[in-house]
C-alpha positions, 0 to 999 in steps of 0.5 A: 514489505508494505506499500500504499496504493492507488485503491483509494484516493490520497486522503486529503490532509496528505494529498498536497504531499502525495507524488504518487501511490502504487498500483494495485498489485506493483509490490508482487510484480517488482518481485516475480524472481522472489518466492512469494509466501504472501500477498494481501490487499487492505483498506483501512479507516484510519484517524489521527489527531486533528484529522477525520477518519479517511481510508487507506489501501495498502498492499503487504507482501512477505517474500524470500528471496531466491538464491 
């Protein structure tokens, strides 16, 4: 699972779009009954046509759930 997060501001071509990030770490924390086989935190550069690099902060989480 992959989401943004709050680590850095919205970048501002999609702030007016943007109606929240998640929090550091609520990834994990949604999924504390699943085994978690791990867990990063990233900020990244990133640039697409017409816009200038800005950041992202994105968490990944690979888990398996128990049965």
């Amino acid at each position: 699972m992959h989401i943004f997060t709050n680590k850095v501001p919205a970048s501002y071509d999609i702030a007016p779009f943007v109606k929240g990030l998640a929090d550091e770490g609520e990834l994990e924390s949604m999924h504390l009954d699943w085994q978690i086989i791990s867990s990063t935190s990233h900020v990244f550069e990133d640039e697409h046509p017409g816009v200038a690099k800005h950041l992202h902060a994105s968490n990944t989480v690979v888990a398996k759930k128990n049965v």
